[in-house]
Structures are given as structure tokens and as C-alpha cells.
TORPA-4810 file (N, C-alpha, C, O; in nm, 3 decimals):
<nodes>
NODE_1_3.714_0.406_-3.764_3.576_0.377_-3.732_3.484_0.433_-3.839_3.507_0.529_-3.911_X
NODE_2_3.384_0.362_-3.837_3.310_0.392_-4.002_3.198_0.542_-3.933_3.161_0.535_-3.815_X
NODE_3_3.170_0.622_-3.989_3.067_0.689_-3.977_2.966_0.673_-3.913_2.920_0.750_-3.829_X
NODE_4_2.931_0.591_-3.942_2.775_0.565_-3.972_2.731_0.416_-3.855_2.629_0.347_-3.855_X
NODE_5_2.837_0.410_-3.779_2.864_0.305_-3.691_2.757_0.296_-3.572_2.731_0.182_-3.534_X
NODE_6_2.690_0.406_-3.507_2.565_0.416_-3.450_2.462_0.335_-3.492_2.408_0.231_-3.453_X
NODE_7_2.445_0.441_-3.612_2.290_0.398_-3.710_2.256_0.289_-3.721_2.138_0.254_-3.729_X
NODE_8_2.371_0.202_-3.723_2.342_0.074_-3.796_2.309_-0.049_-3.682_2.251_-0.156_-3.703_X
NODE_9_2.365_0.001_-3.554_2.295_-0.043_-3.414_2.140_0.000_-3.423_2.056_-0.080_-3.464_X
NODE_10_2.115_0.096_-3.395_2.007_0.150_-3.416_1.874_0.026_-3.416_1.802_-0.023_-3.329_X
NODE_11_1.890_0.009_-3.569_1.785_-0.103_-3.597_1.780_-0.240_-3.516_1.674_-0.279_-3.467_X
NODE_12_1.886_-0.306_-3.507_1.890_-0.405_-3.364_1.819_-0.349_-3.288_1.702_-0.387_-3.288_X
NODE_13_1.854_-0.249_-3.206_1.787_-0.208_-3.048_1.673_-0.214_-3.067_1.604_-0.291_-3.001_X
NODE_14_1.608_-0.115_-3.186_1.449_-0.103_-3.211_1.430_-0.266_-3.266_1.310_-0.279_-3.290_X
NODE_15_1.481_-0.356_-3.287_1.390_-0.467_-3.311_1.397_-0.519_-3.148_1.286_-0.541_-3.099_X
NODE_16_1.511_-0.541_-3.061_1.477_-0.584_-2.959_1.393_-0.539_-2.916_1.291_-0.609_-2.918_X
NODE_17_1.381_-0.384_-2.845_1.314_-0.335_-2.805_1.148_-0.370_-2.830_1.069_-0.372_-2.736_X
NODE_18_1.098_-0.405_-3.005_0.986_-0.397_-3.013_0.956_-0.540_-2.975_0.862_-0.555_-2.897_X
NODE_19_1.026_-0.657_-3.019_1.027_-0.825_-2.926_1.014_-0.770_-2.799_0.918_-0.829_-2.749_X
NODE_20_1.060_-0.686_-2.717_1.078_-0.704_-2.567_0.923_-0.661_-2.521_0.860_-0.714_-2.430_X
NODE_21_0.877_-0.551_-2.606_0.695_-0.459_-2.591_0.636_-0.591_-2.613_0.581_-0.636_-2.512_X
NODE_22_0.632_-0.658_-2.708_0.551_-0.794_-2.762_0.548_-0.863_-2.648_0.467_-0.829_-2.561_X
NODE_23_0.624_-0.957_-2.630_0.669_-1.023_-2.528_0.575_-0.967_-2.367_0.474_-1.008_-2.310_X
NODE_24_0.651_-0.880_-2.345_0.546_-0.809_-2.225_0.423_-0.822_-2.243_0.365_-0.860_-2.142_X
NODE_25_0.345_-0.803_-2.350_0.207_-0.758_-2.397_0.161_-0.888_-2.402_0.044_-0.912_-2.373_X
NODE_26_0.258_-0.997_-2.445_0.173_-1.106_-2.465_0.149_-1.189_-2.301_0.053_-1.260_-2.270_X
NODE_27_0.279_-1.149_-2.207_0.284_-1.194_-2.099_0.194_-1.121_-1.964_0.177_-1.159_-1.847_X
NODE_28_0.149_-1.006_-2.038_0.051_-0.917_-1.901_-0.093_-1.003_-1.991_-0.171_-1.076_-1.929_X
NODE_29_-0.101_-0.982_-2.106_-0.255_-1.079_-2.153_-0.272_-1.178_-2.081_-0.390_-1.190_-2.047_X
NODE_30_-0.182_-1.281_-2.032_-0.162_-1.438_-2.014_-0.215_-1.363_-1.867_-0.312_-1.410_-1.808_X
NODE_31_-0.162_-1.274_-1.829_-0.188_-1.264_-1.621_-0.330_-1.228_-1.652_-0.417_-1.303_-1.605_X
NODE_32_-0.377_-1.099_-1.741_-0.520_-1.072_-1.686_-0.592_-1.148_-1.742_-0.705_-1.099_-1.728_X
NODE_33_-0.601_-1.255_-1.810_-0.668_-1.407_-1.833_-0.701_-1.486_-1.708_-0.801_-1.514_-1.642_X
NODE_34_-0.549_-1.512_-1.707_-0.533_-1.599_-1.524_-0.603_-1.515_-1.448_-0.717_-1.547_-1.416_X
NODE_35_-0.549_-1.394_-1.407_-0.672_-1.330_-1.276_-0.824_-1.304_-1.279_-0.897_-1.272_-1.185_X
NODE_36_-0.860_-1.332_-1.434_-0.997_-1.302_-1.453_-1.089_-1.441_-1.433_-1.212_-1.447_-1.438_X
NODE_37_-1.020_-1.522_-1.415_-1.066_-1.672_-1.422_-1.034_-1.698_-1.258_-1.112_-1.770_-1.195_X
NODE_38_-0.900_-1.628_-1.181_-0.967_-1.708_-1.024_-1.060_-1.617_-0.965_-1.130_-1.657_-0.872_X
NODE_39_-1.080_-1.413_-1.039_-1.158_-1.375_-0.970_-1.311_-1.442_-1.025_-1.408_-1.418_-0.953_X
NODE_40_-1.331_-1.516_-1.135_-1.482_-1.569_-1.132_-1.474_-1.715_-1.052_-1.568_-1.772_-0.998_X
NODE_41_-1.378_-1.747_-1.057_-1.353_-1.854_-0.932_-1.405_-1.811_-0.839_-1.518_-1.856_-0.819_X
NODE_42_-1.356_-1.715_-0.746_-1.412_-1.681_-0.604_-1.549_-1.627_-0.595_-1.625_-1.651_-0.501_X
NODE_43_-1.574_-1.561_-0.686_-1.710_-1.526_-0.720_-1.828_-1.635_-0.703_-1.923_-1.623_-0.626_X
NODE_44_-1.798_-1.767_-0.806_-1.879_-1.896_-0.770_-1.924_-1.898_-0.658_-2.034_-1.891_-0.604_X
NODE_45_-1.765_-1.916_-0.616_-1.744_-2.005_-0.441_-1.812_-1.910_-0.364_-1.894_-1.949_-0.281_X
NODE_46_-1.786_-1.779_-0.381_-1.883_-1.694_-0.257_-2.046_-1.681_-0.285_-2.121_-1.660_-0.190_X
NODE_47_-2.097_-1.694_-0.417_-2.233_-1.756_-0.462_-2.290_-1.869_-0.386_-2.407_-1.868_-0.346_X
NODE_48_-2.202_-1.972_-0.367_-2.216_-2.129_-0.344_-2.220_-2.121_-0.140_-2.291_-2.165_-0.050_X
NODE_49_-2.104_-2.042_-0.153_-2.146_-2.015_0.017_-2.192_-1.993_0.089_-2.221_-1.873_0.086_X
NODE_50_-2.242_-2.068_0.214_-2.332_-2.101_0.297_-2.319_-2.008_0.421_-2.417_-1.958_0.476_X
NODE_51_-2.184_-1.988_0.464_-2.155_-1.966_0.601_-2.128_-1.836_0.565_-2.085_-1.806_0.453_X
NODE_52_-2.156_-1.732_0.679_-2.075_-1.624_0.669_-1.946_-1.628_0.706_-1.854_-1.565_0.654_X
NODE_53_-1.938_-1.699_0.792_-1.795_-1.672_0.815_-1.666_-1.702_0.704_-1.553_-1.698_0.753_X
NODE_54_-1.676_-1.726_0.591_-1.629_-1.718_0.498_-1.619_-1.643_0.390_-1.523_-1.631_0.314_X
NODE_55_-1.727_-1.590_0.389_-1.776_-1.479_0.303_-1.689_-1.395_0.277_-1.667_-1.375_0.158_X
NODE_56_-1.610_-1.320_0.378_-1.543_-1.200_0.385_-1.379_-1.255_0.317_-1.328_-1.205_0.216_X
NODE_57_-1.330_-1.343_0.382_-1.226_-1.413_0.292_-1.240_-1.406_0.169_-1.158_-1.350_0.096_X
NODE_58_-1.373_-1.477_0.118_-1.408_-1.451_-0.048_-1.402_-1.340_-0.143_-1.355_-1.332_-0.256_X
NODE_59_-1.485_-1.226_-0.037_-1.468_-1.118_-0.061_-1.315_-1.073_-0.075_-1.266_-1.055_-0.187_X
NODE_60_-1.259_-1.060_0.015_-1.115_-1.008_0.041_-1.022_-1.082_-0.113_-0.944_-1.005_-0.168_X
NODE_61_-1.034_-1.195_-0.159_-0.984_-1.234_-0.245_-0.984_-1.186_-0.427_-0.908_-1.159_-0.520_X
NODE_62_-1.162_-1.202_-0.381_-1.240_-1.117_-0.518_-1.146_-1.000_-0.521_-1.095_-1.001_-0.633_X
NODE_63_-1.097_-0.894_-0.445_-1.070_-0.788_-0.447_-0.907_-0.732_-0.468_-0.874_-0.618_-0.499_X
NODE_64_-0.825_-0.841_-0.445_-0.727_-0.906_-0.466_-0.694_-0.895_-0.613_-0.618_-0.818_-0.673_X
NODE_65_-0.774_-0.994_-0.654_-0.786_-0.975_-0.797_-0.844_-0.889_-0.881_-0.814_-0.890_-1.001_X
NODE_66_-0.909_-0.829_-0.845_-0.949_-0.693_-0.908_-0.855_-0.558_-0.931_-0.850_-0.472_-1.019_X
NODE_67_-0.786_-0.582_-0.812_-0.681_-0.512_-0.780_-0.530_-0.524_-0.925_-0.471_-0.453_-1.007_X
NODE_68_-0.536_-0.691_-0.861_-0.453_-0.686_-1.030_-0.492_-0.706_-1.119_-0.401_-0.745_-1.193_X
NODE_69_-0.616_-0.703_-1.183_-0.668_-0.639_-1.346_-0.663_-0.536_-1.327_-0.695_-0.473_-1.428_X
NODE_70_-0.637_-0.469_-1.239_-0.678_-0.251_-1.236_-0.533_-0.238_-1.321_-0.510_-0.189_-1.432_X
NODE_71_-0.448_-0.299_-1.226_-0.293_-0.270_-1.226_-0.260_-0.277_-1.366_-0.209_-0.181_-1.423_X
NODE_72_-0.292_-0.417_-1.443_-0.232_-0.509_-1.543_-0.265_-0.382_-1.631_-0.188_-0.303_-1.686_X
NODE_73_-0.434_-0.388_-1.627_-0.532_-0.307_-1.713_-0.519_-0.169_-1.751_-0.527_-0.106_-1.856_X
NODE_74_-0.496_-0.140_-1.625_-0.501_0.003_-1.656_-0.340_0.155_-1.639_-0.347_0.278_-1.649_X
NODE_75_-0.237_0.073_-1.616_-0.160_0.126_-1.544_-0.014_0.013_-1.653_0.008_-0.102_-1.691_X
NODE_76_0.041_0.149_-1.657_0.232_0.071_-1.713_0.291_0.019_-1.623_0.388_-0.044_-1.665_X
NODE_77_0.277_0.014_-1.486_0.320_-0.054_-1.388_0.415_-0.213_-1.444_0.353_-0.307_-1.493_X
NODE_78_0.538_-0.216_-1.429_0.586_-0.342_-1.429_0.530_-0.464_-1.358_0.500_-0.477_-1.240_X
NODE_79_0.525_-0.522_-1.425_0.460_-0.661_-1.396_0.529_-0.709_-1.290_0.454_-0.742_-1.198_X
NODE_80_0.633_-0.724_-1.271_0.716_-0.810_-1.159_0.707_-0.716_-0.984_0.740_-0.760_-0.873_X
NODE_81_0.636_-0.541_-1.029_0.577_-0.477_-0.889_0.455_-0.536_-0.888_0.464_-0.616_-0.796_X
NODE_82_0.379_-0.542_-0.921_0.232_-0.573_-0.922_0.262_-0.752_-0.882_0.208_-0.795_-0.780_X
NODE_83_0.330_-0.828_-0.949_0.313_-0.981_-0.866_0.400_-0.930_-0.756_0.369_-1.018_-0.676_X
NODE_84_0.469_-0.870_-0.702_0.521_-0.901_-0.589_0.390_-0.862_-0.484_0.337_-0.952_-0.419_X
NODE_85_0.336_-0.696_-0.471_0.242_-0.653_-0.438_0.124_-0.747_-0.419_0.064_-0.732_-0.313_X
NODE_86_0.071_-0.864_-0.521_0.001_-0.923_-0.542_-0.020_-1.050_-0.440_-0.115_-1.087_-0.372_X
NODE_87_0.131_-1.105_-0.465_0.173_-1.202_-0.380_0.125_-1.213_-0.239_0.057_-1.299_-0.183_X
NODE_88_0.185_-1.087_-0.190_0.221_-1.026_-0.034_0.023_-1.043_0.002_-0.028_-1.125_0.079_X
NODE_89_-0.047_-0.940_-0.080_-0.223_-0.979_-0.071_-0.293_-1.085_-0.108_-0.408_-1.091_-0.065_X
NODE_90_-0.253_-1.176_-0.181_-0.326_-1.271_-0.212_-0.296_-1.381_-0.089_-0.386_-1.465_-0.086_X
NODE_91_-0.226_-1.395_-0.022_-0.254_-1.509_0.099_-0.290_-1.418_0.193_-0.273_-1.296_0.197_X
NODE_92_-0.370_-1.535_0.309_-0.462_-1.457_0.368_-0.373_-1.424_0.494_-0.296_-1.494_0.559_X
NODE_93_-0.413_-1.283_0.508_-0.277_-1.213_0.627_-0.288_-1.306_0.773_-0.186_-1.327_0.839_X
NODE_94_-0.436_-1.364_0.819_-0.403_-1.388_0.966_-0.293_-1.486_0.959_-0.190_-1.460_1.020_X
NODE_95_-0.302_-1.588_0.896_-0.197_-1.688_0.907_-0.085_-1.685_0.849_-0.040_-1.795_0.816_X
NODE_96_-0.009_-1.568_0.819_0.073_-1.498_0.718_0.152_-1.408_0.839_0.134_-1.292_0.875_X
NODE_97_0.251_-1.519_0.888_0.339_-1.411_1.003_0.421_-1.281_0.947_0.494_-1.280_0.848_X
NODE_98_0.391_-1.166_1.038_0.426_-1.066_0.957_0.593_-1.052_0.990_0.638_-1.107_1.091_X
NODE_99_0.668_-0.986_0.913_0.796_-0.930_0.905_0.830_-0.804_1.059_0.760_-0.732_1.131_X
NODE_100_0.953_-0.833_1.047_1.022_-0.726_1.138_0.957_-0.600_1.098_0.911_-0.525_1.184_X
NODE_101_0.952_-0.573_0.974_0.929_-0.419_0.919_0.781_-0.371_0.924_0.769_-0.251_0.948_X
NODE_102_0.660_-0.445_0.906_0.525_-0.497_0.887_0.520_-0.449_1.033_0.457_-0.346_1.059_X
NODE_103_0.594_-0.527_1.144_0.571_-0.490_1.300_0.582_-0.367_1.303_0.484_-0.293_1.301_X
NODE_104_0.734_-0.318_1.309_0.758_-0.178_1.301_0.635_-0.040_1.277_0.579_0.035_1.357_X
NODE_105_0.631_-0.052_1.149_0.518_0.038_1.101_0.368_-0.007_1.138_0.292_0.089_1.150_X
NODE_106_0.318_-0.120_1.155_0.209_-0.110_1.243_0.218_-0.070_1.391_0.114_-0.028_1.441_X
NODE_107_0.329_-0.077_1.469_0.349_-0.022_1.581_0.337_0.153_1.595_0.276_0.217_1.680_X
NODE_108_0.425_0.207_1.468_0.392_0.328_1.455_0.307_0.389_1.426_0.278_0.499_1.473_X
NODE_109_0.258_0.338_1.355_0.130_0.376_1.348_0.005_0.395_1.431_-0.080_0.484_1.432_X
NODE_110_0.023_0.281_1.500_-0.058_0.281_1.649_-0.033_0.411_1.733_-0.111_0.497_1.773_X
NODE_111_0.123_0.394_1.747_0.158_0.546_1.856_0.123_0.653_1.792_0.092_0.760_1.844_X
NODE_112_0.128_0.625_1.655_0.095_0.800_1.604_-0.073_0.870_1.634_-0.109_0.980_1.677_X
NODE_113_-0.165_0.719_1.577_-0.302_0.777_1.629_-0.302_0.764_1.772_-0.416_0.768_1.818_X
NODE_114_-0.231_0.752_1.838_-0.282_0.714_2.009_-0.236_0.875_2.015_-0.317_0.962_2.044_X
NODE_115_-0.081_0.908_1.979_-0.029_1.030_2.024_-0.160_1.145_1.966_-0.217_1.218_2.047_X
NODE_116_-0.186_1.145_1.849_-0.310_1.215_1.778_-0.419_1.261_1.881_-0.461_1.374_1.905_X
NODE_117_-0.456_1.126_1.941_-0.584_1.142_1.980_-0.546_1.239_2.110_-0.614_1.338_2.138_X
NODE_118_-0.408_1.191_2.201_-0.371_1.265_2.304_-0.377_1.449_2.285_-0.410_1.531_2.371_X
NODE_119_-0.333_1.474_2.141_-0.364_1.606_2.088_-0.465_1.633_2.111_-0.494_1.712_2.200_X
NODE_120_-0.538_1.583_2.046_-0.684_1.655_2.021_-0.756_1.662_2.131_-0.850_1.740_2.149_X
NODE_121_-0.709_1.569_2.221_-0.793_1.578_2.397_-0.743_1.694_2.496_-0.800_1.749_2.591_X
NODE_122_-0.586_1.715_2.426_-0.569_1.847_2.475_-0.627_1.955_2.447_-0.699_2.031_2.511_X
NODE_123_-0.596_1.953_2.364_-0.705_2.067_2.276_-0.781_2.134_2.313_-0.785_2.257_2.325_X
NODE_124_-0.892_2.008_2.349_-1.016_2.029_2.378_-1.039_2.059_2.558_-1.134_2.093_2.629_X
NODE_125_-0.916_2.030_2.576_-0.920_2.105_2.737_-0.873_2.198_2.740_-0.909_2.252_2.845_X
NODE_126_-0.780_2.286_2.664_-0.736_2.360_2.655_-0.832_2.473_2.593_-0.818_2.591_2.627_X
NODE_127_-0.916_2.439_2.515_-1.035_2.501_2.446_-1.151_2.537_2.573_-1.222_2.637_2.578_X
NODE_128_-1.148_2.438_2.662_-1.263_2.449_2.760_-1.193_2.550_2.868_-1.244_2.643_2.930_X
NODE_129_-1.113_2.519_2.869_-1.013_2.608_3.009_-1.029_2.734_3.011_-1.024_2.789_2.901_X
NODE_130_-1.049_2.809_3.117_-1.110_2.955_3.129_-0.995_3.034_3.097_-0.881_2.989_3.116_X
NODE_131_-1.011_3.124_3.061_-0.863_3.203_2.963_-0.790_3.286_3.120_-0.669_3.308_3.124_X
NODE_132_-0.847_3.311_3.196_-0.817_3.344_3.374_-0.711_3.266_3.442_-0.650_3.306_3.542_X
NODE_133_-0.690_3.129_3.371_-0.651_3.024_3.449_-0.520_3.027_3.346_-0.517_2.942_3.257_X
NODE_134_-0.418_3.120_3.357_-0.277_3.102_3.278_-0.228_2.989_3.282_-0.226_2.912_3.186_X
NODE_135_-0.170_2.958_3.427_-0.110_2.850_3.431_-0.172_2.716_3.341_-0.147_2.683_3.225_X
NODE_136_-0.243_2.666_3.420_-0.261_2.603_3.339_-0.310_2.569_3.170_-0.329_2.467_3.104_X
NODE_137_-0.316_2.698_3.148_-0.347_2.689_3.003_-0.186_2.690_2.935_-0.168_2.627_2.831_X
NODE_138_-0.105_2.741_2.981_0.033_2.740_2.955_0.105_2.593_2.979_0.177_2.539_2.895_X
NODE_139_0.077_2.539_3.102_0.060_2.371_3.088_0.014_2.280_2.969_0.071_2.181_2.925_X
NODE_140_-0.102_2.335_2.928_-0.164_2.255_2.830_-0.040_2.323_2.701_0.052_2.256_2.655_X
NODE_141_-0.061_2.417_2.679_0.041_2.422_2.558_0.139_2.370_2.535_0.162_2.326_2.422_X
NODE_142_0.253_2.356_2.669_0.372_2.299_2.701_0.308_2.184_2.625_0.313_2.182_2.502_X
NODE_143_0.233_2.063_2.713_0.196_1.933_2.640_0.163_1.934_2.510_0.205_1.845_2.436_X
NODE_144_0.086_2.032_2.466_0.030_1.978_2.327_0.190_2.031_2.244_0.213_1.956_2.149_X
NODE_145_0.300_2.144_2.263_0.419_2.147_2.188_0.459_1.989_2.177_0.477_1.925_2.074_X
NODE_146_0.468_1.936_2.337_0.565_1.832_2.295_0.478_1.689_2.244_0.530_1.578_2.246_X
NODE_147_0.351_1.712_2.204_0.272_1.622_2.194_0.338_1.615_1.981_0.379_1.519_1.915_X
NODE_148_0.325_1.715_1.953_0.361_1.733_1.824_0.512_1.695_1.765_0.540_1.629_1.664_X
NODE_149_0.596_1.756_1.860_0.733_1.685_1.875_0.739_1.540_1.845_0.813_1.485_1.763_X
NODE_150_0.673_1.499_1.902_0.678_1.320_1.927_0.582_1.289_1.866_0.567_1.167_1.882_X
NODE_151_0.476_1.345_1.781_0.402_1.322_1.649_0.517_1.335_1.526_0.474_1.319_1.412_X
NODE_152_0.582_1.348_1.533_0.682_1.461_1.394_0.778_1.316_1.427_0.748_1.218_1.359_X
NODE_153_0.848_1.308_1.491_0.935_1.229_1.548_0.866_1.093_1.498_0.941_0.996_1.486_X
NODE_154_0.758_1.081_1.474_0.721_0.896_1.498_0.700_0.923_1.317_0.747_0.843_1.236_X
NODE_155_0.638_1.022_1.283_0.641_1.037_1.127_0.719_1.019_1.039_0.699_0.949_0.940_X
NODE_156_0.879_1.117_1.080_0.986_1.097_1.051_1.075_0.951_1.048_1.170_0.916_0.978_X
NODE_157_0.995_0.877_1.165_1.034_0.707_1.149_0.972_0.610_1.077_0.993_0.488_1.075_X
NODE_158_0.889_0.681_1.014_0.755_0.558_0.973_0.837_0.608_0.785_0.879_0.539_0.691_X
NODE_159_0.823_0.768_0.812_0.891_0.769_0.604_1.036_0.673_0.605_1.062_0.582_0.527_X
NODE_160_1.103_0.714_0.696_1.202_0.626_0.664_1.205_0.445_0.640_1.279_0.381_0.565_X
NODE_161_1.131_0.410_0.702_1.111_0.277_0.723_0.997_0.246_0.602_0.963_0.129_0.586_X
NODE_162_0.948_0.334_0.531_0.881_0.332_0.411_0.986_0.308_0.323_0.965_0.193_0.286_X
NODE_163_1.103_0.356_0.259_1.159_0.392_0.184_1.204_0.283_0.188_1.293_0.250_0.110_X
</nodes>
């Protein structure tokens, strides 16, 4: 084997490599072109619009796209996260049936602020409760322990189902 048998790879890789930067650079230009042209698109259209009840769609879209010039613009972010990300926001969610997983974590989420709020209402009875009255202040603790339990518990399901 010759010596010098690395080195001489070397220069290949760095030319692919610098075609592959090009390439990218010329292909994120081409997106924040395209997104800068439908966000003055929607811009028009929400100028031109009459109704409110459209407005906010417009809006929601404008923002869409703003979103991916931030990305393109400002951030090394791979292009193929940002269109997927993009994708998923750019159609409009009501008529956009959501996924098994989408359910999931909006469900949890729900129980977590519902369980939350159940905290903090303890709390606040537990805060009002005359310090004379053990029992039941020892009641309230019992609840608010296991109120946290089953806060921790719904948390612990929501990272996972993140991942």
C-alpha cells in the first residue's frame, strides 16, 4: 500500500464536499425565493380581503412562511427538517385530520393542565384552612402528594411520546 494513500482521497472528499455546500446553498436560495413570493402572496390576498373571517387564515399562513425564511435564513437547520415541519403547518389544521400521536399529546396535555389546575385549587384550600383543623389539612396534603404523582406520571408520558 502506497503511503500517501489517504492524502490523495483527501482532495476528492473536499471537492465533493464543497459541490455538496454549493448545491445546498443554491437549493435553500431557490426555497427562500419561493417562500418570499407566497408570503407576499398572502399578504396581497389579506390586503384585498373583505371578510374577517378569513383574515386569520391569511394571517396564520403569512406566518407559516415567515417561519421558514427564519429557519432557511437564519439557522443551519437541514432543509428536509424545516420542509417537513413546514409541510405539517402550511395546510390548514381544521381540515387536516390529526394522527394517533397529535391525539395522544393533545390529550395529555389537557390532563396535565386540568390535573395543574386541581393543584393549585388545593393549595389554595389548603392555604385557607385553619392550621387547628389537622385532619383535614393532612387530607389536603394526601391529595395534593398524589395530585403531583399523576402530574409527573402524565409528563413522563408526554417526553416519551415526544421522542
Amino acid at each position: 500500500m502506497h503511503p500517501d494513500w489517504e492524502s490523495e482521497v483527501e482532495p476528492e472528499q473536499r471537492d465533493q464536499k464543497a459541490a455538496n455546500a454549493e448545491r445546498d446553498a443554491l437549493r435553500r436560495a431557490q426555497m427562500v425565493e419561493r417562500a418570499r413570493e407566497r408570503k407576499a402572496y398572502w399578504q396581497r390576498e389579506l390586503a384585498l380581503e373583505r371578510f374577517d373571517e378569513f383574515k386569520g387564515e391569511m394571517r396564520r399562513r403569512i406566518q407559516v412562511e415567515q417561519t421558514l425564511l427564519d429557519g432557511l435564513e437564519h439557522s443551519d437547520t437541514p432543509t428536509f427538517i424545516l420542509l417537513k415541519t413546514y409541510q405539517r403547518d402550511a395546510v390548514h389544521m381544521a381540515s387536516q385530520p390529526k394522527t394517533d400521536c397529535d391525539e395522544q399529546r393533545e390529550d395529555l396535555e389537557t390532563r396535565i393542565s386540568k390535573a395543574a389546575k386541581r393543584k393549585r385549587d388545593l393549595n389554595e384550600t389548603l392555604r385557607l384552612t385553619p392550621e387547628r383543623q389537622g385532619i383535614k389539612r393532612d387530607e389536603l396534603i394526601r391529595k395534593i402528594g398524589l395530585e403531583d404523582d399523576y402530574i409527573a406520571d402524565l409528563k413522563a408520558k408526554l417526553r416519551v411520546l415526544n421522542k
